[in-house]
N, C-alpha and C positions, 0 to 999 in steps of 0.2 A: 504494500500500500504506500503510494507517495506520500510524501509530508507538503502540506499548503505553509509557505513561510508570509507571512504576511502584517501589516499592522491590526495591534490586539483592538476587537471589538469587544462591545458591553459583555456578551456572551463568552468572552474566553477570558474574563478575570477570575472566575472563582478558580478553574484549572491553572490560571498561571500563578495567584496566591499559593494555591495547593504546594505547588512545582518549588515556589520560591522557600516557603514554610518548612517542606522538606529537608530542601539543603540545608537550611540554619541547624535544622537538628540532626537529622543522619550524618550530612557530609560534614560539615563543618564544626558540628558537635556538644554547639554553645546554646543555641535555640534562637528563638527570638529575643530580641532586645530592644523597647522601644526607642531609647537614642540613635538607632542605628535605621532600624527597621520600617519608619511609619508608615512611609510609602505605602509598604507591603500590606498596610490594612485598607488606607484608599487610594488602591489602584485607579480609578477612576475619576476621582479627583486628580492626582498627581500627575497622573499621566495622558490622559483623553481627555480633561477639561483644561489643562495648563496652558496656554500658547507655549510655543518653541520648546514643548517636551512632547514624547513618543514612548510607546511600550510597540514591540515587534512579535511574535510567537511562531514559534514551530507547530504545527496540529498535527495532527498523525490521528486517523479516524475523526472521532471528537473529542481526544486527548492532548491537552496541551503538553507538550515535551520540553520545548523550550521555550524561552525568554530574554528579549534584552532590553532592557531603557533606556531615555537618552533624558538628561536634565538639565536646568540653565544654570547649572549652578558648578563652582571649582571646588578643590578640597578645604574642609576647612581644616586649621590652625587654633587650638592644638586640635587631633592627638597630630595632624602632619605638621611638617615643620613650616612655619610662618612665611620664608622665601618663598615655597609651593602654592601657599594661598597668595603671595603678592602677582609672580607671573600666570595665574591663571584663576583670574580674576571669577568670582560667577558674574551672568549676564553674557559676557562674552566668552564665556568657556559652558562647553559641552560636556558632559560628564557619564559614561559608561556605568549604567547600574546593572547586576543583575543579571548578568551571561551566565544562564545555568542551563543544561541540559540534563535530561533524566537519565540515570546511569545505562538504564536499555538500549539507548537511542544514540548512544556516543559514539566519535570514530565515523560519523555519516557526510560530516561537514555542515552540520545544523549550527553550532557555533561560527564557524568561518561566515557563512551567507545571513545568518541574521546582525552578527555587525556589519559586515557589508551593508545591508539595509539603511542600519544606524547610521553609518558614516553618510551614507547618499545624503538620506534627510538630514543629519549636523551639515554638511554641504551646500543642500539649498535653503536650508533656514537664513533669513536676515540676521546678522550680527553676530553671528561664529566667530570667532577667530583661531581658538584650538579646542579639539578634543582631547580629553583626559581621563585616563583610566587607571586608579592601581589595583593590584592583587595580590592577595597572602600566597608566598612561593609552596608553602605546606599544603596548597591543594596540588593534586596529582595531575601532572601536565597544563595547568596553567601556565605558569612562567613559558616553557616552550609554546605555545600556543599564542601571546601575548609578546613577546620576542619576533615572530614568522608575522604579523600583521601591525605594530609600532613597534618605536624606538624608546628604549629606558632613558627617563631623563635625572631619577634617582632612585640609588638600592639605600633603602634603610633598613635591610636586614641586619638585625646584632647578636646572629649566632645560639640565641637561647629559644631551645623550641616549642618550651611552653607559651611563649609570644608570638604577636603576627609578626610575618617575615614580608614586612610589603616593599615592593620593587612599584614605583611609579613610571609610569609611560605618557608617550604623548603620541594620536594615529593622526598622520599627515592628511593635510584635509585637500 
């Protein structure tokens, strides 16, 4: 059965909360956390009502498998370091939420074509100027994956693997 990749409708957010809920706690191991997380309870607000934000999904039947978002907003400072929040600004930085795929479904290239998706849309949205993304190296084939599609613009990995190991990026727009 192909996968439809396309921008999320009203109808594909409880499966792509599902998807995203999931990771927090199987993959990633910590659960939810509302500082982190809020998004993920209104998808619909955040992402389908916002101007110049996007949520993208993979379906596979009427199975959401994947997900990515895009938001107008840069990292903030703290926990990243305050330099990172200076050159990329929110407003005019784009921001990578959310690239999860369901363990089944990996390895298909659902990841590669839904930020492809994102980057188009950060592309013709008015007032881009960079997309930004970072990711904890502790997930399994991130950093490779995220290396093969942008460029590291800082490692603030510090060796201790009880903590994120986040490597920041920036995909050419």
């Amino acid at each position: 059965m192909p996968y439809d990749i396309r921008p999320a409708r009203p109808g594909d957010l409880d499966g792509a909360r599902s998807l995203m809920l999931d990771t927090f706690y199987r993959e990633f191991g910590y659960g939810y956390l509302p500082e982190w997380h809020q998004d993920v309870i209104d998808l619909e607000g955040t992402y389908l009502r916002t101007p110049r934000h996007a949520l993208f999904v993979a379906v596979h039947g009427d199975e959401v498998v994947g997900t990515t978002g895009v938001r107008a907003v840069g990292p903030k400072s703290p926990p990243h370091p305050a330099w990172l929040a200076e050159q990329y600004p929110s407003g005019s930085t784009a921001q990578l939420f959310r690239v999860y795929i369901r363990p089944a479904h990996r390895r298909q290239g659902l990841a590669r074509e839904l930020v492809k998706r994102a980057c188009a849309y950060v592309a013709s949205a008015p007032g881009y100027t960079h997309l930004y993304l970072h990711t904890d190296t502790r997930v399994e084939g991130a950093e490779p994956f995220w290396r093969s599609v942008a460029v590291p613009i800082h490692d603030d990995r510090d060796g201790d693997p009880s903590r994120f190991q986040t490597v920041h990026f920036e995909v050419p727009l």
